[in-house]
N, CA, C, O and CB atoms as a CASP TS submission, in Angstrom:
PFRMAT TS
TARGET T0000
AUTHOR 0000-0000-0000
METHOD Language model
MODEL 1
PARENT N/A
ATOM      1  N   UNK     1     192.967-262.222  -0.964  1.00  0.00           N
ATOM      2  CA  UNK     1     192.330-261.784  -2.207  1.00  0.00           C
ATOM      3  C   UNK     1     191.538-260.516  -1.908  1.00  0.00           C
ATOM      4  O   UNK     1     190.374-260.529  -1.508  1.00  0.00           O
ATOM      5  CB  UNK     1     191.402-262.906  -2.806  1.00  0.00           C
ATOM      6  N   UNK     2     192.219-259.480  -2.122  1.00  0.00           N
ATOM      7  CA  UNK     2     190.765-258.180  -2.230  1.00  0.00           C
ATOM      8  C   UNK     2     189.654-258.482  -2.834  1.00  0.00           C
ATOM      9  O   UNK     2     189.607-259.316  -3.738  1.00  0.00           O
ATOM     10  CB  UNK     2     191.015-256.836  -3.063  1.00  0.00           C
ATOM     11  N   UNK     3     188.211-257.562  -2.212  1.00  0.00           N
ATOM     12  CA  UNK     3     187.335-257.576  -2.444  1.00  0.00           C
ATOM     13  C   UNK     3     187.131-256.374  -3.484  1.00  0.00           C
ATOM     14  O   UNK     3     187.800-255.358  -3.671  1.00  0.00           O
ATOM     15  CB  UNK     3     186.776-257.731  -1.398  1.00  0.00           C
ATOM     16  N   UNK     4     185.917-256.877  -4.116  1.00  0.00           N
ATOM     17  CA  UNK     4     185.312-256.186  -5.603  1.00  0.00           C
ATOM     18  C   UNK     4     185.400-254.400  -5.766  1.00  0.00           C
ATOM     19  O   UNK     4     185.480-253.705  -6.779  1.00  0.00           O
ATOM     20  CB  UNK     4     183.439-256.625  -5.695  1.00  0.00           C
ATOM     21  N   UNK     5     185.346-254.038  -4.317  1.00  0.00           N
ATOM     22  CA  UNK     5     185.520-252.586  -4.269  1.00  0.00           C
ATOM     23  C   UNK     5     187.070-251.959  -3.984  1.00  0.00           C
ATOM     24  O   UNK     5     187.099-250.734  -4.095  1.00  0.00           O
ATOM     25  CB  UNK     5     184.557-252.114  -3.148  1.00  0.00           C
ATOM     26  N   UNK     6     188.052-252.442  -3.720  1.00  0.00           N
ATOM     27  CA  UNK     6     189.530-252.748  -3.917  1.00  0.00           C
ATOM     28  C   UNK     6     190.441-252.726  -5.169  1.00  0.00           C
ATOM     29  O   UNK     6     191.535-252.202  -5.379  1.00  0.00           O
ATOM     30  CB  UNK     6     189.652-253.908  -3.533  1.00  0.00           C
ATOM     31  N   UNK     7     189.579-253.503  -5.954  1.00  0.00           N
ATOM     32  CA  UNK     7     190.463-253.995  -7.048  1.00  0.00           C
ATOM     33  C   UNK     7     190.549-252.464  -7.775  1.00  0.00           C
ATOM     34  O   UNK     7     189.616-251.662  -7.820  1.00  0.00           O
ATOM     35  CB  UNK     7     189.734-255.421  -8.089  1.00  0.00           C
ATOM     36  N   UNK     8     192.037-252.248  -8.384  1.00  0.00           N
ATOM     37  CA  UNK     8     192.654-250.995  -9.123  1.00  0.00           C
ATOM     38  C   UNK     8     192.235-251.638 -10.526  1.00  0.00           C
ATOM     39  O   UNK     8     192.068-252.836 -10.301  1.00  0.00           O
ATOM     40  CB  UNK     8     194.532-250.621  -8.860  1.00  0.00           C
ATOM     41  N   UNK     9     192.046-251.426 -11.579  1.00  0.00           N
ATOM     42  CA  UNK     9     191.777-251.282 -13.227  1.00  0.00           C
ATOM     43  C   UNK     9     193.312-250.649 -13.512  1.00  0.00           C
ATOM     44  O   UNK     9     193.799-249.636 -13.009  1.00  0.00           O
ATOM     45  CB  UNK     9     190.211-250.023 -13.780  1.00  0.00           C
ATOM     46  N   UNK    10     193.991-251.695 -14.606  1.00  0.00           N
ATOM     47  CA  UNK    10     194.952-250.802 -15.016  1.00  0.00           C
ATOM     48  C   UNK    10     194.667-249.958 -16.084  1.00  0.00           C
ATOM     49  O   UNK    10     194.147-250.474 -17.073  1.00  0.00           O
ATOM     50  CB  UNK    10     196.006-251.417 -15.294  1.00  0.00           C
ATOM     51  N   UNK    11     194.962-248.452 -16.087  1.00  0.00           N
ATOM     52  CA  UNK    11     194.259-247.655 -17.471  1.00  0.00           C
ATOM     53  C   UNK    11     195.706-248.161 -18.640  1.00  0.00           C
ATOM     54  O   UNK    11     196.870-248.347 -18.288  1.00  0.00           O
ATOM     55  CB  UNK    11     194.028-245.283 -17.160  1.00  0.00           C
ATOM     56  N   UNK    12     195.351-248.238 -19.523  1.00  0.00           N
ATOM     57  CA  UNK    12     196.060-247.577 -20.480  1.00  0.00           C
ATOM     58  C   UNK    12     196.938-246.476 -21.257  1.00  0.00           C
ATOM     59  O   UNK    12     196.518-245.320 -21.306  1.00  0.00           O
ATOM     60  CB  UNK    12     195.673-247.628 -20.720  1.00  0.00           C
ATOM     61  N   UNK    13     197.883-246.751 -21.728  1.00  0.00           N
ATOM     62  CA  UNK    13     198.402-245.053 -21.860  1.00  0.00           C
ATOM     63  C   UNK    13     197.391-243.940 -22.319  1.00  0.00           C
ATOM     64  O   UNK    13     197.293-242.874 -21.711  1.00  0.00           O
ATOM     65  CB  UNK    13     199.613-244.907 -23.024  1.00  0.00           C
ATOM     66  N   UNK    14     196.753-244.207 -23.270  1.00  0.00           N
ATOM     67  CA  UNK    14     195.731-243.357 -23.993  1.00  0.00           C
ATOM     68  C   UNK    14     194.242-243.024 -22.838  1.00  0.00           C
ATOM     69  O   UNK    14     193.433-242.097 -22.810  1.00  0.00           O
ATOM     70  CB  UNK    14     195.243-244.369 -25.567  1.00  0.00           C
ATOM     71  N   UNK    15     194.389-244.159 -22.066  1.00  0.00           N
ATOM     72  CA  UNK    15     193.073-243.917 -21.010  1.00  0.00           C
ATOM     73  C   UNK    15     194.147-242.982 -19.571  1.00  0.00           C
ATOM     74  O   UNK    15     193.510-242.433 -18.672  1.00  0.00           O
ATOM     75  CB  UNK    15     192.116-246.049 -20.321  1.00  0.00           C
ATOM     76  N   UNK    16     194.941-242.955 -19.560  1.00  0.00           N
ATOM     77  CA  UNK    16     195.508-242.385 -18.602  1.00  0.00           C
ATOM     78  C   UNK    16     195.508-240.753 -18.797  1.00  0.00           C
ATOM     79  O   UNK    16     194.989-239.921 -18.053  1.00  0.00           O
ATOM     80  CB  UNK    16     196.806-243.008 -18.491  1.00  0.00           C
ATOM     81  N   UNK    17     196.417-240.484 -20.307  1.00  0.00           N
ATOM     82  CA  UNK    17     196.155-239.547 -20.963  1.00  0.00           C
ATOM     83  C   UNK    17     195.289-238.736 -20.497  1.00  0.00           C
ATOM     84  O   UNK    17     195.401-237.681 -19.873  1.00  0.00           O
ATOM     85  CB  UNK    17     195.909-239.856 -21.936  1.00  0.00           C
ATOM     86  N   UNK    18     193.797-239.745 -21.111  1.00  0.00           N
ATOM     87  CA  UNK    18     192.261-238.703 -21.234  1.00  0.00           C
ATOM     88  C   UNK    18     192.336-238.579 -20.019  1.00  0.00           C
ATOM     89  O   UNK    18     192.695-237.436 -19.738  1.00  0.00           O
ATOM     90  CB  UNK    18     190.602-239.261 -21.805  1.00  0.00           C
ATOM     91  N   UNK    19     192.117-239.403 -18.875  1.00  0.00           N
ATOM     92  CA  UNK    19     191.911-238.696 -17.901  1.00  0.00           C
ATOM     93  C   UNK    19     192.458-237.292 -17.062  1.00  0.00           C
ATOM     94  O   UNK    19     191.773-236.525 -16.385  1.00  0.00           O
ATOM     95  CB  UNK    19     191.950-239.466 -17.407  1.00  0.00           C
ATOM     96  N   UNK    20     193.974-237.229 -17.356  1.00  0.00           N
ATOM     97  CA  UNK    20     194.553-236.219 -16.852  1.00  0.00           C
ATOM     98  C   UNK    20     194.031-234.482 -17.683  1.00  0.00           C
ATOM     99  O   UNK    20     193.580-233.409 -17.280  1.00  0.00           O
ATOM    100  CB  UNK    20     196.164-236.712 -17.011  1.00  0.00           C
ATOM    101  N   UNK    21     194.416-235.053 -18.929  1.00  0.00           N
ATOM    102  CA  UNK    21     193.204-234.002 -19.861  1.00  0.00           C
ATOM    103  C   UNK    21     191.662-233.601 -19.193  1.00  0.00           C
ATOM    104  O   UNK    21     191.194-232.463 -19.156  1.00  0.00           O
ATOM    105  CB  UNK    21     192.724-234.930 -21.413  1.00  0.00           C
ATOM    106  N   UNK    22     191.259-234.370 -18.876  1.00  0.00           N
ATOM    107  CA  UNK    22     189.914-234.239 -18.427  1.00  0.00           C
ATOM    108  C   UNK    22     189.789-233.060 -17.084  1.00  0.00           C
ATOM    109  O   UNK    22     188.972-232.163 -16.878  1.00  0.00           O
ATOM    110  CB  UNK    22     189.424-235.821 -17.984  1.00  0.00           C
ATOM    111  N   UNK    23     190.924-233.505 -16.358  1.00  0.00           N
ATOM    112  CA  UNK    23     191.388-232.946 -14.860  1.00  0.00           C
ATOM    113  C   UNK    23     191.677-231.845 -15.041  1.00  0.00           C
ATOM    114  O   UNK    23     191.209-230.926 -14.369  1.00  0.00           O
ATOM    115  CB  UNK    23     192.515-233.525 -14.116  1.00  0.00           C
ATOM    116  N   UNK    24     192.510-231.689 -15.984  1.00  0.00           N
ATOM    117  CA  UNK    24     193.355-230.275 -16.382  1.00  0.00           C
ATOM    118  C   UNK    24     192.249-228.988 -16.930  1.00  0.00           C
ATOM    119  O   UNK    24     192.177-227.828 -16.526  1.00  0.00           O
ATOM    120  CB  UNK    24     194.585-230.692 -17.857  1.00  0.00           C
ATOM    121  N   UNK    25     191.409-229.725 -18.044  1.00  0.00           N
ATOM    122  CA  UNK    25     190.574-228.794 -18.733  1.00  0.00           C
ATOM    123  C   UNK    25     189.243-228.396 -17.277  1.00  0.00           C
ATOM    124  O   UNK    25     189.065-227.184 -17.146  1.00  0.00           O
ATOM    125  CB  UNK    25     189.869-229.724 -20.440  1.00  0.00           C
ATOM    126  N   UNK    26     188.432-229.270 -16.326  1.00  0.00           N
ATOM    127  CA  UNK    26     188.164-228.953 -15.174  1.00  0.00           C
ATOM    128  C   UNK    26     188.369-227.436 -14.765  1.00  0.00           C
ATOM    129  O   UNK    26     187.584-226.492 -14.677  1.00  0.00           O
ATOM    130  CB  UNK    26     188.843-229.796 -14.466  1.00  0.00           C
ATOM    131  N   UNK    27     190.231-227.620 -14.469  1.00  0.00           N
ATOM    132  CA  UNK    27     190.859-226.524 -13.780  1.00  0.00           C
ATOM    133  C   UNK    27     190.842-224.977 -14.421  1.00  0.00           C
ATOM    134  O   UNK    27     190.793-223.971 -13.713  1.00  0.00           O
ATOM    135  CB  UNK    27     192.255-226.965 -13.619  1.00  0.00           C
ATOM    136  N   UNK    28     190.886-224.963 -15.770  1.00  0.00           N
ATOM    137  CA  UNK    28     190.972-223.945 -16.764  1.00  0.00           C
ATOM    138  C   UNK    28     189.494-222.857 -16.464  1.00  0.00           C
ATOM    139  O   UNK    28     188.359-223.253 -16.726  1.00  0.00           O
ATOM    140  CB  UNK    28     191.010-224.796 -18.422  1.00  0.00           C
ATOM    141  N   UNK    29     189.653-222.088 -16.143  1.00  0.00           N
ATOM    142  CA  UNK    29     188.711-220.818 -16.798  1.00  0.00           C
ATOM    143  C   UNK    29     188.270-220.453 -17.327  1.00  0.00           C
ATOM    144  O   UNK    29     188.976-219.463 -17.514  1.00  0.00           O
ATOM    145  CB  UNK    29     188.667-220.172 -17.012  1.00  0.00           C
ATOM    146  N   UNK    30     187.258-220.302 -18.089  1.00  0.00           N
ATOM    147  CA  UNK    30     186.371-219.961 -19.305  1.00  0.00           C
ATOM    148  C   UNK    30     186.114-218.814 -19.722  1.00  0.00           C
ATOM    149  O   UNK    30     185.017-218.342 -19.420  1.00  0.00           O
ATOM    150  CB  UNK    30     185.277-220.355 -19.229  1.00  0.00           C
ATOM    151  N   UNK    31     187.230-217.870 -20.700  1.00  0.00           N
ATOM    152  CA  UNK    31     186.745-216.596 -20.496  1.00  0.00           C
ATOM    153  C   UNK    31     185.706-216.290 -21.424  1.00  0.00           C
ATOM    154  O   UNK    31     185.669-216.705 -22.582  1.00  0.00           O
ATOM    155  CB  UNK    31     187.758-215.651 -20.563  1.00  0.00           C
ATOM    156  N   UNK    32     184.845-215.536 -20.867  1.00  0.00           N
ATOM    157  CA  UNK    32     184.081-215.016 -21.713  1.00  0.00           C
ATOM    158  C   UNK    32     184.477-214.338 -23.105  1.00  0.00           C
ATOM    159  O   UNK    32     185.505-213.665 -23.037  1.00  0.00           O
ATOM    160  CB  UNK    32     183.521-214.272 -21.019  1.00  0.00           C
ATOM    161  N   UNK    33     183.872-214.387 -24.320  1.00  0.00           N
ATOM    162  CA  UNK    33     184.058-214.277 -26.013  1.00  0.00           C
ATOM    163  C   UNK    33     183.579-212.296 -25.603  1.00  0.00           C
ATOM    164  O   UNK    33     182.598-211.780 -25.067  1.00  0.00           O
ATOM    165  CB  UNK    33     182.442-215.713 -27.440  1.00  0.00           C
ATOM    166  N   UNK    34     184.898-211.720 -26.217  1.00  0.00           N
ATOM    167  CA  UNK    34     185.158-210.332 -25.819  1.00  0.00           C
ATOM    168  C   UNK    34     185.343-209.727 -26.649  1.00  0.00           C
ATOM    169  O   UNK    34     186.542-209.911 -26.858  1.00  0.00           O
ATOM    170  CB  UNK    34     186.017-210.040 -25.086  1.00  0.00           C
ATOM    171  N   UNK    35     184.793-208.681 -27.761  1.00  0.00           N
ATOM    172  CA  UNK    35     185.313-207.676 -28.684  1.00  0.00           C
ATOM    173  C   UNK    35     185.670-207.114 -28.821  1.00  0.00           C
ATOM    174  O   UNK    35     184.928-206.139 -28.698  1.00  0.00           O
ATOM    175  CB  UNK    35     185.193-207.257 -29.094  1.00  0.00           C
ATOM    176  N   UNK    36     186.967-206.752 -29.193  1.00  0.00           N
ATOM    177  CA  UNK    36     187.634-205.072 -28.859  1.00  0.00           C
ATOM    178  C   UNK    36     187.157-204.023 -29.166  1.00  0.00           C
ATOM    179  O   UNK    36     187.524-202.887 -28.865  1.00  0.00           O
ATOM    180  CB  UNK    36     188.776-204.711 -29.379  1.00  0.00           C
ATOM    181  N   UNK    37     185.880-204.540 -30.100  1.00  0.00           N
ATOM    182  CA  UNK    37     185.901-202.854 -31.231  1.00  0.00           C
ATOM    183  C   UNK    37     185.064-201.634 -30.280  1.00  0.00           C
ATOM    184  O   UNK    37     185.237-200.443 -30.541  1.00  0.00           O
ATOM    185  CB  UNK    37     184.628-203.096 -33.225  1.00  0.00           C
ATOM    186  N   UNK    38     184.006-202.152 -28.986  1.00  0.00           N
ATOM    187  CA  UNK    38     183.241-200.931 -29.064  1.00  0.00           C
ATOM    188  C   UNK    38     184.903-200.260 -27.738  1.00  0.00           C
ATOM    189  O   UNK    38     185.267-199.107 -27.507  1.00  0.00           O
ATOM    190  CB  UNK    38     180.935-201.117 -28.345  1.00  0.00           C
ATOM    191  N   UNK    39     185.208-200.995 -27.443  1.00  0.00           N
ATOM    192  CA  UNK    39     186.450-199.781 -26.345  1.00  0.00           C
ATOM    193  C   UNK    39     187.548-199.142 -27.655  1.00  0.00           C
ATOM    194  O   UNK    39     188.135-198.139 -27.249  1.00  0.00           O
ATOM    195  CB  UNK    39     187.899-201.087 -24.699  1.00  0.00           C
ATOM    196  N   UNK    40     187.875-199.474 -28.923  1.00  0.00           N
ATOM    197  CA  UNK    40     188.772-199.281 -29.946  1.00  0.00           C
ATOM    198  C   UNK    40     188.666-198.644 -31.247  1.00  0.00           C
ATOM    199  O   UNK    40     189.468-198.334 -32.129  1.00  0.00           O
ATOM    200  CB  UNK    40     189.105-200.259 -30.169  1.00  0.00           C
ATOM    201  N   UNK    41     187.602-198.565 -31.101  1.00  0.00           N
ATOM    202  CA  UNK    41     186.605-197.957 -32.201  1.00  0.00           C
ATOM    203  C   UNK    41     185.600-196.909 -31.895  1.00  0.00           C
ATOM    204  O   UNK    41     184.645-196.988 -31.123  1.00  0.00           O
ATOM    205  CB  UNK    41     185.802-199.000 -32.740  1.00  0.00           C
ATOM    206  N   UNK    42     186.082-195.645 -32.835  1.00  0.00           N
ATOM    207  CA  UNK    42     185.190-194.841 -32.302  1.00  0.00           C
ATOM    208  C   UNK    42     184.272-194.106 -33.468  1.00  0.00           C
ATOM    209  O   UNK    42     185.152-193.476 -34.054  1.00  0.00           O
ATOM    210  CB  UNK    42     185.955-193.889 -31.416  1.00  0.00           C
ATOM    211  N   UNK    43     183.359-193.882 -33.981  1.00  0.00           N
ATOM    212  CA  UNK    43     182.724-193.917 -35.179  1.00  0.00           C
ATOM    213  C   UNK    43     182.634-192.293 -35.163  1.00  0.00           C
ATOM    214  O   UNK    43     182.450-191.455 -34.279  1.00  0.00           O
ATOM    215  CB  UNK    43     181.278-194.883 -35.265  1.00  0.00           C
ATOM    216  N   UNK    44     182.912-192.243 -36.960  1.00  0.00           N
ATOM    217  CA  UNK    44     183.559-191.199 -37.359  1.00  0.00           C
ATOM    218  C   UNK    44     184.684-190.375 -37.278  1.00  0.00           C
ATOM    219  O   UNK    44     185.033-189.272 -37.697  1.00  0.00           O
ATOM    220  CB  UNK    44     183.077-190.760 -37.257  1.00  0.00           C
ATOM    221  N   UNK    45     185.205-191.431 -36.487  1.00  0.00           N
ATOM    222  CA  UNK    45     186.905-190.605 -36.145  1.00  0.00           C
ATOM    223  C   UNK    45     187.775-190.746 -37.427  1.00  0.00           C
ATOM    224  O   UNK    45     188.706-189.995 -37.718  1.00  0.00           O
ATOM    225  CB  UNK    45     187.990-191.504 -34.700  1.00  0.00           C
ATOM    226  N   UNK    46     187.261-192.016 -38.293  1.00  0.00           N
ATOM    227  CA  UNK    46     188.566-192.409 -39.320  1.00  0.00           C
ATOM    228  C   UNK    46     188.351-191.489 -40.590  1.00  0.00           C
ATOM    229  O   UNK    46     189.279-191.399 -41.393  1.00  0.00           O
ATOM    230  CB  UNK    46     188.582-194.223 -39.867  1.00  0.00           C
ATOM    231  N   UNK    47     186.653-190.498 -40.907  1.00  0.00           N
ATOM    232  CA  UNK    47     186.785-190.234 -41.986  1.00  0.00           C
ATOM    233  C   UNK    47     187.291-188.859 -42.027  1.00  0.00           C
ATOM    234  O   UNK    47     187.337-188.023 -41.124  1.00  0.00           O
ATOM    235  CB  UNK    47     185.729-190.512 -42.604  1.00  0.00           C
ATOM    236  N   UNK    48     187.742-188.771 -43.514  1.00  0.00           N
ATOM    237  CA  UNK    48     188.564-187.456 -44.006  1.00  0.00           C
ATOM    238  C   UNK    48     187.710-186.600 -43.523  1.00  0.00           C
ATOM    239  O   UNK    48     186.683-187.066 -43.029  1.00  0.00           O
ATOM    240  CB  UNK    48     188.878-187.186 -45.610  1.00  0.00           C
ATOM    241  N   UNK    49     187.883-185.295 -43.536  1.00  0.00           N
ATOM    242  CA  UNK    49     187.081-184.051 -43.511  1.00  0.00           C
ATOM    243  C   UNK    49     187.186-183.285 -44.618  1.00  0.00           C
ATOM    244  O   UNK    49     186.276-182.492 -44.859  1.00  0.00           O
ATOM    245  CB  UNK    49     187.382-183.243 -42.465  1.00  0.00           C
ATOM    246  N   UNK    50     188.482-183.399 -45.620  1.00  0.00           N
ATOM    247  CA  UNK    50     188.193-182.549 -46.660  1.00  0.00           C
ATOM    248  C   UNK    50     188.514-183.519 -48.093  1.00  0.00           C
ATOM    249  O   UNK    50     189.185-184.542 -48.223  1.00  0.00           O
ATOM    250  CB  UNK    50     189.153-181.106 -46.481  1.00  0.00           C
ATOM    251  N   UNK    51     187.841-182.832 -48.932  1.00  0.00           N
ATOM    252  CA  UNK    51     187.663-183.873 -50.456  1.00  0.00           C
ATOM    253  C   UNK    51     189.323-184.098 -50.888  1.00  0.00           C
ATOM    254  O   UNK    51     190.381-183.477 -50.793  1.00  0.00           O
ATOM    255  CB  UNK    51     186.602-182.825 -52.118  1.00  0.00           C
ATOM    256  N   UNK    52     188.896-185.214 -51.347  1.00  0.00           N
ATOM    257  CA  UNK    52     189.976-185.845 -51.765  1.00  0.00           C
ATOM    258  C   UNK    52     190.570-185.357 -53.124  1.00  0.00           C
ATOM    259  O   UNK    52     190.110-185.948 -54.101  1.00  0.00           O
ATOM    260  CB  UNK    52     189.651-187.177 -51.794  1.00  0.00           C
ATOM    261  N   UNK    53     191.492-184.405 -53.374  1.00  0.00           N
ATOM    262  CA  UNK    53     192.264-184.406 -54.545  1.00  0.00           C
ATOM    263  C   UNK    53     193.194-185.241 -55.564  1.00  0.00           C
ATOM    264  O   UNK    53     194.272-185.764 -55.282  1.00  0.00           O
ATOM    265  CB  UNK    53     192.769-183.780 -54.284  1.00  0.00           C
ATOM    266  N   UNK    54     192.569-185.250 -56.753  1.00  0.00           N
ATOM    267  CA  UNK    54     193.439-186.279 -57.758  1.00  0.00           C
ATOM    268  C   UNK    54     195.236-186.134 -57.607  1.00  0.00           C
ATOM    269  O   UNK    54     195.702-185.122 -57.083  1.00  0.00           O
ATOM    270  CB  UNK    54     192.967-185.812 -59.563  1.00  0.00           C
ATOM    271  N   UNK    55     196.061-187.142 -58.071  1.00  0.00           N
ATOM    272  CA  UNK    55     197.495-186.753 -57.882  1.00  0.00           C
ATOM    273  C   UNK    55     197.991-187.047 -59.225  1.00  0.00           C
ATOM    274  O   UNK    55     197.524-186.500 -60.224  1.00  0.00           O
ATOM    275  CB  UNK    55     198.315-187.549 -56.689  1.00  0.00           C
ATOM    276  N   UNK    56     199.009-187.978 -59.258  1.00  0.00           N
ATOM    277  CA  UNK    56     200.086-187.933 -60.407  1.00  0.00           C
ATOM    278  C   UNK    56     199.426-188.943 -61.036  1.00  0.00           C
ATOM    279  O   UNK    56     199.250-188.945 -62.254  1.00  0.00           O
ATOM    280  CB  UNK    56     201.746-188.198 -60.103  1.00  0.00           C
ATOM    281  N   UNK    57     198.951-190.020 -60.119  1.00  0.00           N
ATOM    282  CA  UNK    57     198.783-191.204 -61.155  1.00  0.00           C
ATOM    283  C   UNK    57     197.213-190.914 -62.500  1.00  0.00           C
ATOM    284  O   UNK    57     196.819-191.574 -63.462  1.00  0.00           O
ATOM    285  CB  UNK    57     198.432-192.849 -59.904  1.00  0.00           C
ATOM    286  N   UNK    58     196.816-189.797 -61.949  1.00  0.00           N
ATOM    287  CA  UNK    58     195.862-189.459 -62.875  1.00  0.00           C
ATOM    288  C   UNK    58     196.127-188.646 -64.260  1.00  0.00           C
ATOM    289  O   UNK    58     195.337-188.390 -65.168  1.00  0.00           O
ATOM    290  CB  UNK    58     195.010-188.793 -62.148  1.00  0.00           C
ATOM    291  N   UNK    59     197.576-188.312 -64.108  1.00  0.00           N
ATOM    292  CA  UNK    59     197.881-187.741 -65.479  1.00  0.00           C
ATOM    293  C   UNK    59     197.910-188.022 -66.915  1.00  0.00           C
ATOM    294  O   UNK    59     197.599-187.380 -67.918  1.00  0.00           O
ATOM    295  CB  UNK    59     198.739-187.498 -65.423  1.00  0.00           C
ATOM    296  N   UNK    60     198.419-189.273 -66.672  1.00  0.00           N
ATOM    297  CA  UNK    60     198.542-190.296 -68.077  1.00  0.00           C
ATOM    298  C   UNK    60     196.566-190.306 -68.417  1.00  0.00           C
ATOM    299  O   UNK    60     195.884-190.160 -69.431  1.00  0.00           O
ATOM    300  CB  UNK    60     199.485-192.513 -67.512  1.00  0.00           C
ATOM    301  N   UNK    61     196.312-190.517 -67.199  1.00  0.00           N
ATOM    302  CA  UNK    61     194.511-191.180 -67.904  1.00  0.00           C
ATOM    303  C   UNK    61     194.092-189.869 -68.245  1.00  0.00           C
ATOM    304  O   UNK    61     193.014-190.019 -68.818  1.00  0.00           O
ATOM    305  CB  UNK    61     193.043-192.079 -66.582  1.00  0.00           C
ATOM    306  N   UNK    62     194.499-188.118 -68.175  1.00  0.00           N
ATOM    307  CA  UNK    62     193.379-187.206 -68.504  1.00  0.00           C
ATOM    308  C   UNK    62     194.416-186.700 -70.060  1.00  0.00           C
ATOM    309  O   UNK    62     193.986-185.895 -70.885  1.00  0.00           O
ATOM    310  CB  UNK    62     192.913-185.747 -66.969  1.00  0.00           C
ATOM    311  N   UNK    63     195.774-187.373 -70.163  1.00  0.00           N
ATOM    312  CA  UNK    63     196.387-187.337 -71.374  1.00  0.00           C
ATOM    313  C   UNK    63     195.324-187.900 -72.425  1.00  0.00           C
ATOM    314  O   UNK    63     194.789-187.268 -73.336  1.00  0.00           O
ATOM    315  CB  UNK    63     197.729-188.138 -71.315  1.00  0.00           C
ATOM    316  N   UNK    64     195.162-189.124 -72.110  1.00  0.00           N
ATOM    317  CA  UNK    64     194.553-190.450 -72.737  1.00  0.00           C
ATOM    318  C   UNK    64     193.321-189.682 -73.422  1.00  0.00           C
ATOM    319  O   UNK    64     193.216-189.501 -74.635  1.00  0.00           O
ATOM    320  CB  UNK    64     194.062-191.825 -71.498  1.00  0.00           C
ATOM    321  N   UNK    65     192.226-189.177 -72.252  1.00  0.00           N
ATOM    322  CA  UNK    65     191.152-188.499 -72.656  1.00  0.00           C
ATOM    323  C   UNK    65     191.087-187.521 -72.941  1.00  0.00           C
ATOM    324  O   UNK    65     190.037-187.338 -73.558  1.00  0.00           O
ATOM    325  CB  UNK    65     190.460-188.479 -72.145  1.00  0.00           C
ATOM    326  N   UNK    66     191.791-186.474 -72.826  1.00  0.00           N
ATOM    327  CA  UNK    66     192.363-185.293 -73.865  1.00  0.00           C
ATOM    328  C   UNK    66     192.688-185.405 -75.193  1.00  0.00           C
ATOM    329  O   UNK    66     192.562-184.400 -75.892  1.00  0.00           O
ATOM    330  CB  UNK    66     193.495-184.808 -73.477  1.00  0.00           C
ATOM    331  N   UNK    67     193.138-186.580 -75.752  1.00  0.00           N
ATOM    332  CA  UNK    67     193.057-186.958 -77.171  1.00  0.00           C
ATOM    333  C   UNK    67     191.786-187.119 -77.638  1.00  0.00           C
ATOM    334  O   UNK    67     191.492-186.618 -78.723  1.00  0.00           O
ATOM    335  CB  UNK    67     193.730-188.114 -77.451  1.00  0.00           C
ATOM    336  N   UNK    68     190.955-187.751 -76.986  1.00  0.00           N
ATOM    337  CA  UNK    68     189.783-188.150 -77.705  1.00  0.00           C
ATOM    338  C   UNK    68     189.204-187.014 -78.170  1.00  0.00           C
ATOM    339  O   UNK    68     188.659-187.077 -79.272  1.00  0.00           O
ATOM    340  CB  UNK    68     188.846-188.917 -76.951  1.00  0.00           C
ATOM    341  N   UNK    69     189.202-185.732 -77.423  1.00  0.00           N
ATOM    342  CA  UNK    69     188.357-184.687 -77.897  1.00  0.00           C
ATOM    343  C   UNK    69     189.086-183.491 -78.569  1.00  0.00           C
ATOM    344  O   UNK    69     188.683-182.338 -78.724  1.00  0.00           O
ATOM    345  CB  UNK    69     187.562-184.208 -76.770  1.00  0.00           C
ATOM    346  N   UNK    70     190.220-184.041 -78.916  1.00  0.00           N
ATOM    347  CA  UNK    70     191.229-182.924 -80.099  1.00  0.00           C
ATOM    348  C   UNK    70     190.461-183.009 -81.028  1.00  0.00           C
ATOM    349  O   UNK    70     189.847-183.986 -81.459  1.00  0.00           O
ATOM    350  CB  UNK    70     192.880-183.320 -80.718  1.00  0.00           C
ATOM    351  N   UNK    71     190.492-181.678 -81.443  1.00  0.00           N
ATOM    352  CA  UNK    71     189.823-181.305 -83.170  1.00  0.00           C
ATOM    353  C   UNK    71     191.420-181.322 -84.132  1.00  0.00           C
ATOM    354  O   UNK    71     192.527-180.842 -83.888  1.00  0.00           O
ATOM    355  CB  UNK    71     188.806-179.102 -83.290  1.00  0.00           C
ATOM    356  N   UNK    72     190.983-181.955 -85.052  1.00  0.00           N
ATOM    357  CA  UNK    72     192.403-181.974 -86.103  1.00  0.00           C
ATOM    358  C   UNK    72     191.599-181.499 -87.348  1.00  0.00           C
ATOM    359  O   UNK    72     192.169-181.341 -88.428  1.00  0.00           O
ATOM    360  CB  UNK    72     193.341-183.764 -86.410  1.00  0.00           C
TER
END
């Protein structure tokens, strides 16, 4: 008969599981939480330099308001 410090515990599938999980996550690396933006981003690079001109889709709307101020 083995003694009290001998005896194996059978785990369970689900207790077998956790344990190997447990082992595994152990082994894993923790990387440090990293931002791309200040190496990717460079401030004031994205804005225009010269004013922005109206195009086509503004024609219909200065039609629109060109009526309002016809004298008939």
């Amino acid at each position: 008969m083995p003694s009290s410090g001998e005896e194996k515990v059978a785990l369970t599938t689900a207790e077998s599981i956790a344990r190997e999980l447990a082992e595994s996550q152990k082994l894993i690396e923790i990387a440090p939480p990293v931002n791309f933006a200040p190496d990717m981003l460079l401030p004031g690079k994205g804005l225009q330099g010269r004013k922005r001109r109206p195009g086509a889709s503004l024609r219909g709307y200065k039609a629109m308001a060109g009526e309002l101020f016809e004298t008939k």
